[in-house]
C-alpha positions in Angstrom: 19.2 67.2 -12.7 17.2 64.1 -13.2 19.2 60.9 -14.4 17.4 58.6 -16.9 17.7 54.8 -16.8 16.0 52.1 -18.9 15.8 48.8 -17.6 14.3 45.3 -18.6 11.4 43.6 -16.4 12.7 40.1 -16.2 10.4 37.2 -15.3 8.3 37.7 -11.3 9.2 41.2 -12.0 12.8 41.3 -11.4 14.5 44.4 -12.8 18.4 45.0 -12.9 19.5 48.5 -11.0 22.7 49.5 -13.0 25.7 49.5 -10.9 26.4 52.7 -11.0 23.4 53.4 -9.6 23.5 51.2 -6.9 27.2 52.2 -5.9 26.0 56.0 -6.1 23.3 55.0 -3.6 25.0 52.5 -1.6 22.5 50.0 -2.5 24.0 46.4 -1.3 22.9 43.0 -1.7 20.1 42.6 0.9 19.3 46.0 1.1 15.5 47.0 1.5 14.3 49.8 -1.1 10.9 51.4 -0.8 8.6 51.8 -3.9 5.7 54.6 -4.3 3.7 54.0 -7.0 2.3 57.5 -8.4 -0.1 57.7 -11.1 1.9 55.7 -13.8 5.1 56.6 -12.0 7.3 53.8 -9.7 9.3 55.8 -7.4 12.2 53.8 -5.9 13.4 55.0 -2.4 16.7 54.2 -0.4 15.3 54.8 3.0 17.8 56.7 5.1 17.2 55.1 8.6 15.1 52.8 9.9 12.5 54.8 11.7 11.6 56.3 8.2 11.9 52.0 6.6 9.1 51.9 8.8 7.2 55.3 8.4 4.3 55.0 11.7 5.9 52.1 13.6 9.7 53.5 12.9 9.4 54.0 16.9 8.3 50.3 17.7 10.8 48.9 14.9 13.9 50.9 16.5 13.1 49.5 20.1 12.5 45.6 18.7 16.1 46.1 17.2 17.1 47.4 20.2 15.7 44.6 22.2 17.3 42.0 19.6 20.4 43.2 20.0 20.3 43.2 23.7 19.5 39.8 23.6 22.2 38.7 21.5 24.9 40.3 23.2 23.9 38.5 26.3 23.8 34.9 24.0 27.3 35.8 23.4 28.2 36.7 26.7 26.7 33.3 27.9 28.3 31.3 25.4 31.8 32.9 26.3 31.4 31.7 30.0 30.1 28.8 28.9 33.6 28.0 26.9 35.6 28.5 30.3 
């Protein structure tokens, strides 16, 4: 079943997504949403992971988060030390 919504283009392009939509997708405040433009058409996509947020460098992108997160667990662990 295809749902229908009609929504206003505000001014630089900003467009309202109804709540209920959002809720129903788990769209959040800071989310990232992918658009497809086909033909006439704007497809809006919730990407499910990150590999597919970053379709051909999904791969790269999962190990720099990996790498980030590495890093700030050890900023952590230094600044707990650091505190004793």
């Amino acid at each position: 079943m295809v749902e229908k919504y009609t929504v206003k283009v505000y001014e630089k392009g900003l467009i309202i997504i109804p709540a209920e939509v959002r809720k129903k997708l788990g769209i959040t405040p800071g989310s990232v949403l992918q658009l497809y433009i086909e033909g006439v058409s704007i497809r809006i996509v919730v990407p499910q992971d990150l590999k597919s947020l970053f379709g051909a460098d999904g791969e790269k992108a999962i190990e720099v988060t990996r790498l980030i997160l590495e890093e700030k667990k050890r900023e952590r662990e230094f600044e707990i030390r650091a505190r004793l």
